[in-house]
C-alpha atoms as an extended CHARMM CRD file, in Angstrom:
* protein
*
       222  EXT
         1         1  UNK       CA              0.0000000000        0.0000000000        0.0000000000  PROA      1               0.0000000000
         2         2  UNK       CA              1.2170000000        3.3040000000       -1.2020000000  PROA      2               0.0000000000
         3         3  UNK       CA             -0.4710000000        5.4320000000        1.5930000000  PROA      3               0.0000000000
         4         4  UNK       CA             -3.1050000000        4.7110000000        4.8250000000  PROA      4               0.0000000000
         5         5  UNK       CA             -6.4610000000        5.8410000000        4.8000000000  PROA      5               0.0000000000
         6         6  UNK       CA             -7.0080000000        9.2780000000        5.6550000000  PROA      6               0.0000000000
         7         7  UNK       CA            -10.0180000000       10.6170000000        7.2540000000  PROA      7               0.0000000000
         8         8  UNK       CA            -12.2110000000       13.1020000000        5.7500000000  PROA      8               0.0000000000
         9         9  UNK       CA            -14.4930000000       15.4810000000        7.9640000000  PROA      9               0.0000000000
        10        10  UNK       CA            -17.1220000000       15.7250000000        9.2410000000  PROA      10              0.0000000000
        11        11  UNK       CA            -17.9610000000       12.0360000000        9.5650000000  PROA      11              0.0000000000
        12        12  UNK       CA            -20.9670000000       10.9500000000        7.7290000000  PROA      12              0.0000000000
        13        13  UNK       CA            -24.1060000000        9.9040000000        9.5430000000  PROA      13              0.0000000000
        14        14  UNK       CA            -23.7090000000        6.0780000000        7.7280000000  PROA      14              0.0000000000
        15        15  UNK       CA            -23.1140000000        2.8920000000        9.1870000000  PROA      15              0.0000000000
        16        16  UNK       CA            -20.5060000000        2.5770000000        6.6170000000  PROA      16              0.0000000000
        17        17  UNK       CA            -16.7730000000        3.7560000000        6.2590000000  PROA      17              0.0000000000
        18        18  UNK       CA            -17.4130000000        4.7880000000        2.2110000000  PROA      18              0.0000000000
        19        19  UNK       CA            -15.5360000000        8.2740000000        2.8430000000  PROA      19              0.0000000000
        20        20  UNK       CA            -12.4930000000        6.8490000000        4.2760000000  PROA      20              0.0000000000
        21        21  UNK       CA            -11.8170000000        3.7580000000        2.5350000000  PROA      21              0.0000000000
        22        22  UNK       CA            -12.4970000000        5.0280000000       -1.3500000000  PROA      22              0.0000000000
        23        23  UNK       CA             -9.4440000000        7.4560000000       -1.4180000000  PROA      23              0.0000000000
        24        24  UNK       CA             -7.4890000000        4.2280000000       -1.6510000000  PROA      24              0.0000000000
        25        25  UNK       CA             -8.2880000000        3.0030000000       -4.3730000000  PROA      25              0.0000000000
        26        26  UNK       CA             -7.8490000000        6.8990000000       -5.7260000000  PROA      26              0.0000000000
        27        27  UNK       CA             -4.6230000000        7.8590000000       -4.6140000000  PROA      27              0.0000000000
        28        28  UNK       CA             -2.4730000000        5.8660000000       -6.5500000000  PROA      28              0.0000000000
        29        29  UNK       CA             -4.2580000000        6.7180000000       -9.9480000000  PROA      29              0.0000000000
        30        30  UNK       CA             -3.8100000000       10.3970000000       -8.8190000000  PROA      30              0.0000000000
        31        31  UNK       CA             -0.2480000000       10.2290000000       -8.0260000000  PROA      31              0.0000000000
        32        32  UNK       CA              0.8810000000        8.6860000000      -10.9640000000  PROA      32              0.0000000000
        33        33  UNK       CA              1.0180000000       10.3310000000      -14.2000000000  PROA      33              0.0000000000
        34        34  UNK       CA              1.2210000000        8.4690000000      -17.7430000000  PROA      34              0.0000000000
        35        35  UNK       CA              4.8470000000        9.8320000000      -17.2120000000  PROA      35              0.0000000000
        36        36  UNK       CA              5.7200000000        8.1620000000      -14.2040000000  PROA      36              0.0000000000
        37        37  UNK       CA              4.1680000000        5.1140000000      -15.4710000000  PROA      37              0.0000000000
        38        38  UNK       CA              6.5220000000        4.8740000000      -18.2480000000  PROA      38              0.0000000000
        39        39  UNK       CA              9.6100000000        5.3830000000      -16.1200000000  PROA      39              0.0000000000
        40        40  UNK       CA              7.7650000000        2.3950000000      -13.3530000000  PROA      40              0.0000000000
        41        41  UNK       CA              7.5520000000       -0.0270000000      -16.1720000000  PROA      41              0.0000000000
        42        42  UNK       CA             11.2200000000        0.7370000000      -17.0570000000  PROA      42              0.0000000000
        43        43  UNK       CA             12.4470000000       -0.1470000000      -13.5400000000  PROA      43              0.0000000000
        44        44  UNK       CA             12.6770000000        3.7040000000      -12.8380000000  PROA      44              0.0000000000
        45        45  UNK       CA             11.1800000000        3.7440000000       -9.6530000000  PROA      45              0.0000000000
        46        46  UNK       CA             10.6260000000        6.7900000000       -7.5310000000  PROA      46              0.0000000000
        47        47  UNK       CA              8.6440000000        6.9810000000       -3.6870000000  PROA      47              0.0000000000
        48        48  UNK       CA              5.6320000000        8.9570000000       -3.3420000000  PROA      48              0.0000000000
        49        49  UNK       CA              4.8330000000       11.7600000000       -1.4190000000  PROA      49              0.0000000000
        50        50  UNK       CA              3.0580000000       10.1470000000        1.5640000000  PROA      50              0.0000000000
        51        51  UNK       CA              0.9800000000       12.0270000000        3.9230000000  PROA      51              0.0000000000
        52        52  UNK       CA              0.3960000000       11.5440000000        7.4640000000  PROA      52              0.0000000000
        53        53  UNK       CA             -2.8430000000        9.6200000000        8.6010000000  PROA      53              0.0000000000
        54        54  UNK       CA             -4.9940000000       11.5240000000        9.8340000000  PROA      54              0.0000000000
        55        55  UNK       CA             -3.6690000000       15.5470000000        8.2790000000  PROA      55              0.0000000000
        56        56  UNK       CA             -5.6150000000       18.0200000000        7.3840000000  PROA      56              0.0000000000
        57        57  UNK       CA             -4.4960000000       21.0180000000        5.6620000000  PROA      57              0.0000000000
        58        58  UNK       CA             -5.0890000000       22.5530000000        2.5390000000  PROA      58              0.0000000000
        59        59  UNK       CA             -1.5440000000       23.5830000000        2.2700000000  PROA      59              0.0000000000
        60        60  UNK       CA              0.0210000000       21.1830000000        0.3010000000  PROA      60              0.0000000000
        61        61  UNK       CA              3.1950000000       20.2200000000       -2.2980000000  PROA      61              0.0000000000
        62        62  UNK       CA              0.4400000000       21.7270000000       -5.2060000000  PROA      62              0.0000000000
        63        63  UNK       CA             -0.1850000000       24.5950000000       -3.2730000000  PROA      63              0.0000000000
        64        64  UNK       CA             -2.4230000000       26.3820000000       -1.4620000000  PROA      64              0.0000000000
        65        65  UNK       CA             -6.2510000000       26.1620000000       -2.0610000000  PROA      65              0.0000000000
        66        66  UNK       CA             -9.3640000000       29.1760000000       -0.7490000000  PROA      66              0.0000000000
        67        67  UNK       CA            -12.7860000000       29.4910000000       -1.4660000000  PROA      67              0.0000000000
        68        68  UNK       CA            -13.7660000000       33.0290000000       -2.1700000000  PROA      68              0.0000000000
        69        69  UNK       CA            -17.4640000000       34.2500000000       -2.9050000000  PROA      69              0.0000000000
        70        70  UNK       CA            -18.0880000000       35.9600000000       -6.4810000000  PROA      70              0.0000000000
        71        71  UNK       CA            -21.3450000000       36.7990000000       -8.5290000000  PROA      71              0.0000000000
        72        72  UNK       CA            -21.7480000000       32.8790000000       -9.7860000000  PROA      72              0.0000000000
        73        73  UNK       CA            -20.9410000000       31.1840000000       -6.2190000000  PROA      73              0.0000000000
        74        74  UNK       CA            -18.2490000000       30.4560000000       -3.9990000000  PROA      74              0.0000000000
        75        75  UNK       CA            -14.9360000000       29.7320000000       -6.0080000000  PROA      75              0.0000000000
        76        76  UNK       CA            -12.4570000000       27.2950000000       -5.0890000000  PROA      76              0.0000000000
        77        77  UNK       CA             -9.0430000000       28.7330000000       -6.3020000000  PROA      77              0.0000000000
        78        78  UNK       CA             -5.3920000000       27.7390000000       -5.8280000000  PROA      78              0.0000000000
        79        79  UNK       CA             -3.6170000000       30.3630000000       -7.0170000000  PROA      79              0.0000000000
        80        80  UNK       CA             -0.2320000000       28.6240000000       -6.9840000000  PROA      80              0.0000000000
        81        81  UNK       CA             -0.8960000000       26.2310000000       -9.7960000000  PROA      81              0.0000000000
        82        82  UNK       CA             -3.5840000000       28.4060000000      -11.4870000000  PROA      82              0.0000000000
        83        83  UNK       CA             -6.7980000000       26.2330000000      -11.0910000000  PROA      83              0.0000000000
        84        84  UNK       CA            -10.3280000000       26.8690000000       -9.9630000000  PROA      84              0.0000000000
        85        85  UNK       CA            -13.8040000000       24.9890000000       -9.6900000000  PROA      85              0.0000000000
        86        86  UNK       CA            -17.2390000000       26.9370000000       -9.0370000000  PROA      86              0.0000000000
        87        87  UNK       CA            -19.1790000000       25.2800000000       -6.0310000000  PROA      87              0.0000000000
        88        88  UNK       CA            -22.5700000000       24.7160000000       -4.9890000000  PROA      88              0.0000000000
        89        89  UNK       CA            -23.6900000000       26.1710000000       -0.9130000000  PROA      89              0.0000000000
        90        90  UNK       CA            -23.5140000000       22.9450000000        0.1220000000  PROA      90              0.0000000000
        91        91  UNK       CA            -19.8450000000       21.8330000000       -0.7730000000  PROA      91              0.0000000000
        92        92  UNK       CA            -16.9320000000       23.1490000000        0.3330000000  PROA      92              0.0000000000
        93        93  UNK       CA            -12.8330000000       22.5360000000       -0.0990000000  PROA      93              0.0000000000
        94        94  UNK       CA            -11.6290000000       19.6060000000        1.9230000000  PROA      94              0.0000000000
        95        95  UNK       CA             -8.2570000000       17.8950000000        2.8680000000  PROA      95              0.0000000000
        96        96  UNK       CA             -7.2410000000       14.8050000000        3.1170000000  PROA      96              0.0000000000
        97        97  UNK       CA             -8.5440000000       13.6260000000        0.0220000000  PROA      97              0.0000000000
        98        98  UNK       CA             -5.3300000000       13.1190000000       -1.7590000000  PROA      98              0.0000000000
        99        99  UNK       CA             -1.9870000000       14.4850000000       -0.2750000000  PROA      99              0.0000000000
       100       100  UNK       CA             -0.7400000000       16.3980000000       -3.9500000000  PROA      100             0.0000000000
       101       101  UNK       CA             -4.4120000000       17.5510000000       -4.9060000000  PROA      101             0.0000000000
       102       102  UNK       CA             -4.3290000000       21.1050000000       -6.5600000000  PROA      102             0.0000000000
       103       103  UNK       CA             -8.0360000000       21.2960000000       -5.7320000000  PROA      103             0.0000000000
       104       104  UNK       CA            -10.0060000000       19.1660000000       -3.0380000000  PROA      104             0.0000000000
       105       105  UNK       CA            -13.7000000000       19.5280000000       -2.2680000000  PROA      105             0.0000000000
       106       106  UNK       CA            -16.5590000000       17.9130000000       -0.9990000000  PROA      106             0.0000000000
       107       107  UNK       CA            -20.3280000000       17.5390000000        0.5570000000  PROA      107             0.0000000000
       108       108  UNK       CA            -19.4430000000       15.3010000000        3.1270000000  PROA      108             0.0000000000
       109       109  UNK       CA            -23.5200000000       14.9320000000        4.0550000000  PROA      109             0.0000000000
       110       110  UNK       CA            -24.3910000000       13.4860000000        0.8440000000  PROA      110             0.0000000000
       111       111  UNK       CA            -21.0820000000       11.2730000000        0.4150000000  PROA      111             0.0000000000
       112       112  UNK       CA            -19.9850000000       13.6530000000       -2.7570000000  PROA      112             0.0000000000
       113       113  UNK       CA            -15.9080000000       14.1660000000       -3.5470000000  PROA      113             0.0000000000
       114       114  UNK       CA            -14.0580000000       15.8850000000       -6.3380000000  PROA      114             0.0000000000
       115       115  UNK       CA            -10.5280000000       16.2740000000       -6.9380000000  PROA      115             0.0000000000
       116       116  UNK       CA             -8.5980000000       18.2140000000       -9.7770000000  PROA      116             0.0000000000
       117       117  UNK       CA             -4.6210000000       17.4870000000      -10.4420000000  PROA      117             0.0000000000
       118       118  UNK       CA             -2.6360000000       19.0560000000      -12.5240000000  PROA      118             0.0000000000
       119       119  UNK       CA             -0.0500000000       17.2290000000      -14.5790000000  PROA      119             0.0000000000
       120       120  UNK       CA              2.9870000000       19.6850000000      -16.3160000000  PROA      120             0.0000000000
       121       121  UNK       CA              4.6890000000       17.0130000000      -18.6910000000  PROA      121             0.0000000000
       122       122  UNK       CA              6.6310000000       17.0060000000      -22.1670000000  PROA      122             0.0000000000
       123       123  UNK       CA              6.1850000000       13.0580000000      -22.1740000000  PROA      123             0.0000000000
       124       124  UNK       CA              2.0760000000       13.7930000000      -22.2710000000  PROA      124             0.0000000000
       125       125  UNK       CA              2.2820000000       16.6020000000      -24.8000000000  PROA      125             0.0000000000
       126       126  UNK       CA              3.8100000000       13.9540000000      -26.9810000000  PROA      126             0.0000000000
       127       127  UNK       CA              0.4530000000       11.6270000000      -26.8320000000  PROA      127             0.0000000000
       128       128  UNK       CA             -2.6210000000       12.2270000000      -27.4700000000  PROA      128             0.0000000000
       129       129  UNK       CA             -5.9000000000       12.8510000000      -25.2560000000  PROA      129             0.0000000000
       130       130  UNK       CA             -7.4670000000        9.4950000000      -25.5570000000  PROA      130             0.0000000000
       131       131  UNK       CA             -4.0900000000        7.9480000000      -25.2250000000  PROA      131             0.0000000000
       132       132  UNK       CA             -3.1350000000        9.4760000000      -22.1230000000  PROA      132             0.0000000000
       133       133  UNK       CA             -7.5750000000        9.4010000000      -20.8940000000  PROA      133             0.0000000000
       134       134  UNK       CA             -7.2210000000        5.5740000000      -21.1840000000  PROA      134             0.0000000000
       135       135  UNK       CA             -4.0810000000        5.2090000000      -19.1500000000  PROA      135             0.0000000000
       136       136  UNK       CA             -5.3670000000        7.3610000000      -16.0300000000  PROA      136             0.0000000000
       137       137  UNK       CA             -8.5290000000        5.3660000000      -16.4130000000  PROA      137             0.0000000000
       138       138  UNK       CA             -6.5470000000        2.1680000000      -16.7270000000  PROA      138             0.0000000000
       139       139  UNK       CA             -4.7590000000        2.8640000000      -13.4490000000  PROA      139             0.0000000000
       140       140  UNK       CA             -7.9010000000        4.0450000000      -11.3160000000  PROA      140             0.0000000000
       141       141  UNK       CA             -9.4150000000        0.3110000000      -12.8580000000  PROA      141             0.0000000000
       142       142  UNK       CA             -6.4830000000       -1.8680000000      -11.5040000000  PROA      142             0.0000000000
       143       143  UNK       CA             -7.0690000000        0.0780000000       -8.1450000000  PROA      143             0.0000000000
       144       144  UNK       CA            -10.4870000000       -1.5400000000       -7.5850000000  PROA      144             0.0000000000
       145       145  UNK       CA            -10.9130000000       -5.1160000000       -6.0560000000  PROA      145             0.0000000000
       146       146  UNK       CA            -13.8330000000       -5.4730000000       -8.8140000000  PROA      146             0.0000000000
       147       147  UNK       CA            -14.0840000000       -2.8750000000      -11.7160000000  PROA      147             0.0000000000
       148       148  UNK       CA            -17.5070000000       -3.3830000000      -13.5320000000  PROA      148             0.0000000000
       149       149  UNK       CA            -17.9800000000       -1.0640000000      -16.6540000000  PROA      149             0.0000000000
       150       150  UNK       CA            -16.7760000000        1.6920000000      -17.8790000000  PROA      150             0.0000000000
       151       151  UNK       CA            -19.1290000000        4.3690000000      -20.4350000000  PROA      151             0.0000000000
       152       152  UNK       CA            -18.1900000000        7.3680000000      -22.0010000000  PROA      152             0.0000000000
       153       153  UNK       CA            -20.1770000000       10.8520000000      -21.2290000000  PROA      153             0.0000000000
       154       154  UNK       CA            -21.3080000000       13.3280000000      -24.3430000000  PROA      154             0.0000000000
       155       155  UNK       CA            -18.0070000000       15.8230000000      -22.9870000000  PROA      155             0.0000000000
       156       156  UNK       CA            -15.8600000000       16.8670000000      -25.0390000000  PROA      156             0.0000000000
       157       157  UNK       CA            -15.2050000000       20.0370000000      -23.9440000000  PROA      157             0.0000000000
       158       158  UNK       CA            -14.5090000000       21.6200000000      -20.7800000000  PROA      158             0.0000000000
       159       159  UNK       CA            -14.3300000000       25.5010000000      -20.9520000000  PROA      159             0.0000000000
       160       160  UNK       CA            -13.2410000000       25.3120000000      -24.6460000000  PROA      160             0.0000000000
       161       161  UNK       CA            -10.4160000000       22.8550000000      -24.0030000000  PROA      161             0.0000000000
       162       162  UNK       CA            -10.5650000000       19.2610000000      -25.1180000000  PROA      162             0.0000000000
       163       163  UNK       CA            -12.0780000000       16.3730000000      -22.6990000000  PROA      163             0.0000000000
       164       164  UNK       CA            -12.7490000000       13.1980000000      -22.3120000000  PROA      164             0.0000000000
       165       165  UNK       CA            -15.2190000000       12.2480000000      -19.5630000000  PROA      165             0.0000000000
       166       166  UNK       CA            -16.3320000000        8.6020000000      -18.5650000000  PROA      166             0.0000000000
       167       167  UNK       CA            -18.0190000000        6.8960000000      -15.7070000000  PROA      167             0.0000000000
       168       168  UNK       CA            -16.2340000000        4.1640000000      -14.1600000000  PROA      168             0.0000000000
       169       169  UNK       CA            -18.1960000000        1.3700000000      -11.6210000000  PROA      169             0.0000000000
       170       170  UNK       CA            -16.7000000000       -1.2100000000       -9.6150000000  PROA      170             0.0000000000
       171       171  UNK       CA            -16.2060000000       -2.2100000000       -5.7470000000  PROA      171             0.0000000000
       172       172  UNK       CA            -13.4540000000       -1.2870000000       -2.8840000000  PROA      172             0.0000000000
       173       173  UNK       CA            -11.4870000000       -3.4870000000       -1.4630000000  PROA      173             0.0000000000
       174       174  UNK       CA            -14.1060000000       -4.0950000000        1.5480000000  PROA      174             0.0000000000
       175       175  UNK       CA            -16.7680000000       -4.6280000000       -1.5140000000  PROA      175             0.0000000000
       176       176  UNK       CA            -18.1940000000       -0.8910000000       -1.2280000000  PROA      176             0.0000000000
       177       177  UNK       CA            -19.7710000000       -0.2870000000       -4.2700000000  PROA      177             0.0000000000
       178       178  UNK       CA            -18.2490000000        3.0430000000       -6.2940000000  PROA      178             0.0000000000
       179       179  UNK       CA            -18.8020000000        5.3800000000       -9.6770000000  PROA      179             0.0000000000
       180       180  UNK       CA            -16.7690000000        7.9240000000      -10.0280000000  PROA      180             0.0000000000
       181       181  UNK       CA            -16.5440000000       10.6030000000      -12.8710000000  PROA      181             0.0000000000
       182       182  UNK       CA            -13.6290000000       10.7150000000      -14.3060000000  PROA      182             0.0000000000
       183       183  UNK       CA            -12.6230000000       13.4120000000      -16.6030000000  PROA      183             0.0000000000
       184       184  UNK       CA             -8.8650000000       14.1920000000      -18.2720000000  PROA      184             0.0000000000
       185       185  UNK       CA             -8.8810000000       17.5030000000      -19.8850000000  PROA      185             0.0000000000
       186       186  UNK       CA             -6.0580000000       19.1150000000      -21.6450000000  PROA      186             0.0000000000
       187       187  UNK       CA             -4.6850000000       22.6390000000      -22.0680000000  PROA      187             0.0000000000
       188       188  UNK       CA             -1.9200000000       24.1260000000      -23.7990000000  PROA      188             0.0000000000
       189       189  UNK       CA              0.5070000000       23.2270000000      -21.2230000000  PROA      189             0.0000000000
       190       190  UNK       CA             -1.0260000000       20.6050000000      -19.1770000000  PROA      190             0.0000000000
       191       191  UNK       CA             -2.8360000000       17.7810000000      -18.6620000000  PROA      191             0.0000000000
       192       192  UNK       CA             -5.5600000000       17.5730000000      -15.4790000000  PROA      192             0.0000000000
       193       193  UNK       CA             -7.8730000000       14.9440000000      -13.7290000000  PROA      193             0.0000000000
       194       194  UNK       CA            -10.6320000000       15.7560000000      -12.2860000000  PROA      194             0.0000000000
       195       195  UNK       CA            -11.9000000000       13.3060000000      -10.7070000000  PROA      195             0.0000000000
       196       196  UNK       CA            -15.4510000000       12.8030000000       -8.7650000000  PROA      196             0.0000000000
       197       197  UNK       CA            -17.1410000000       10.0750000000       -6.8190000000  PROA      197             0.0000000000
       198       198  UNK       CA            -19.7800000000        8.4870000000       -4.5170000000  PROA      198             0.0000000000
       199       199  UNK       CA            -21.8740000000        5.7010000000       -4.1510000000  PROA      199             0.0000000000
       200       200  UNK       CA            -24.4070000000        4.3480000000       -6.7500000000  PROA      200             0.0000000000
       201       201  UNK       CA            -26.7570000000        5.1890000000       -5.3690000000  PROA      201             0.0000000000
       202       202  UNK       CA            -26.0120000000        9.1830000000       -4.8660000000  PROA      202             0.0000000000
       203       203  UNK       CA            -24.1930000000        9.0610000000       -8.3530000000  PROA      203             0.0000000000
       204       204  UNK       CA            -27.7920000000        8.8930000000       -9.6780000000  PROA      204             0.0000000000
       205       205  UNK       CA            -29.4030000000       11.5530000000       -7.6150000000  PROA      205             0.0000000000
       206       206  UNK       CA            -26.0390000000       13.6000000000       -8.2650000000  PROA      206             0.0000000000
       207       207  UNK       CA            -24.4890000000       12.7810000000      -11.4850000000  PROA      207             0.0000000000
       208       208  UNK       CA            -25.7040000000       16.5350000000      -12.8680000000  PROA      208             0.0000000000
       209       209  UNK       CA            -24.4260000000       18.0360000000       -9.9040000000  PROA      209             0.0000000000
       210       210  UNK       CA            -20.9690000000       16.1400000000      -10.2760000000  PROA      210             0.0000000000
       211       211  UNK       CA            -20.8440000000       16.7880000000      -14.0200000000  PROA      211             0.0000000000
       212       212  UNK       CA            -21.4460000000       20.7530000000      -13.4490000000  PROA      212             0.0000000000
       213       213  UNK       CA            -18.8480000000       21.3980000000      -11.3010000000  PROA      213             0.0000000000
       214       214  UNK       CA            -16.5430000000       19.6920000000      -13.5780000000  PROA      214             0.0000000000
       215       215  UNK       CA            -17.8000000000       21.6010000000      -16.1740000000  PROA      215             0.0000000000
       216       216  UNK       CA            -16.9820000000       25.0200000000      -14.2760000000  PROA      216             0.0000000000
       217       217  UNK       CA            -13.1490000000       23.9320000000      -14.4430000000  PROA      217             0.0000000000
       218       218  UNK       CA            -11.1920000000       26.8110000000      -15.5980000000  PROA      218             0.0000000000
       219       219  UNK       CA             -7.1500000000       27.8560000000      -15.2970000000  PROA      219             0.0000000000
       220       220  UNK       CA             -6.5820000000       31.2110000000      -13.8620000000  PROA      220             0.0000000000
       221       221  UNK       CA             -3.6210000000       33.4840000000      -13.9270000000  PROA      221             0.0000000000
       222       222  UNK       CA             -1.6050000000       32.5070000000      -10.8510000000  PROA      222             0.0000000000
């Protein structure tokens, strides 16, 4: 195991442990870019960044995140890498999720969670989007004790830049059923994730929801 389970707050009113066991299964997708891959299967090995169980900060190795009110909402920015999602009232950023996160946020009551991470990489600029889509998804698939499906969304486009956007299903190691929303987007410079997930049954209640704050990814002058 690359990192422990790290707790998210405030604890869910479940009998189930859903928002502390399914960032294991997410980490090591999340850490590893199609970069890193290549120099793993090569024998180039390198540790990851492991984070304390149990931190929580929002000051982290991709900087700094803050949520800041504006005419369409309260903005989650990080200034330092240049990112920034548009939230609904009842989410707000988070820590924990995943040590190297540009963004983290989340509506802990209804079991919602949404990364973004930013990947700066000559070795990705050389592939193409659906390459370098269907390796990210490939990893987050080996990560699950039992992956299911996977389906493609109508995205293609996520503030003008190109996307690709699929739902993944499967189980957790402890057999916790998961969907999460997957979405690789590339810019001029860079390649992101951003990544959100739940339970089945929430994804239906909240796949619009998930799918709109995706859609209100944008970079920002740092």
């Amino acid at each position: 195991m690359l990192w422990g389970p790290v707790a998210i707050a405030p604890v869910m009113k479940r009998p189930w442990t859903f928002q502390v066991l399914l960032p294991l299964a997410l980490l090591v997708l999340l850490a590893v870019s199609c970069d890193r891959l290549l120099r793993n299967l090569r024998g180039e090995t390198e540790q990851p960044t492991v984070a304390p169980v149990g931190e929580t900060t929002t000051d982290n190795a991709a900087g700094t995140q803050a949520t800041n009110t504006t005419s369409n909402g309260q903005e989650l920015a990080n200034q330092t890498t240049g990112v920034a999602l548009t939230l609904p009232e009842s989410w707000s950023e988070a820590s924990g999720l995943n040590p190297s996160a540009d963004l983290q946020a989340s509506d802990p009551e209804n079991a919602l969670y949404m990364i973004v991470m930013a990947e700066e990489s000559p070795a990705l600029m050389r592939l193409g989007l659906q390459e370098n889509a269907a390796k990210y998804r490939a990893l987050l698939k080996d990560q699950l004790s039992v992956y299911e499906s996977e389906s493609p969304t109508e995205v293609a486009f996520i503030n003008e830049n190109f996307a690709s956007q699929y739902e993944i299903r499967g189980r957790l190691e402890d057999g916790t059923p998961v969907i999460y929303l997957h979405t690789t987007v590339v810019t001029q410079n860079r390649y992101y994730q951003i990544v959100g997930w739940t339970t089945p049954d929430q994804y239906e209640a909240y796949r619009s929801e998930l799918q709109n704050i995706t859609s209100t990814f944008r970079e920002i002058s740092a």
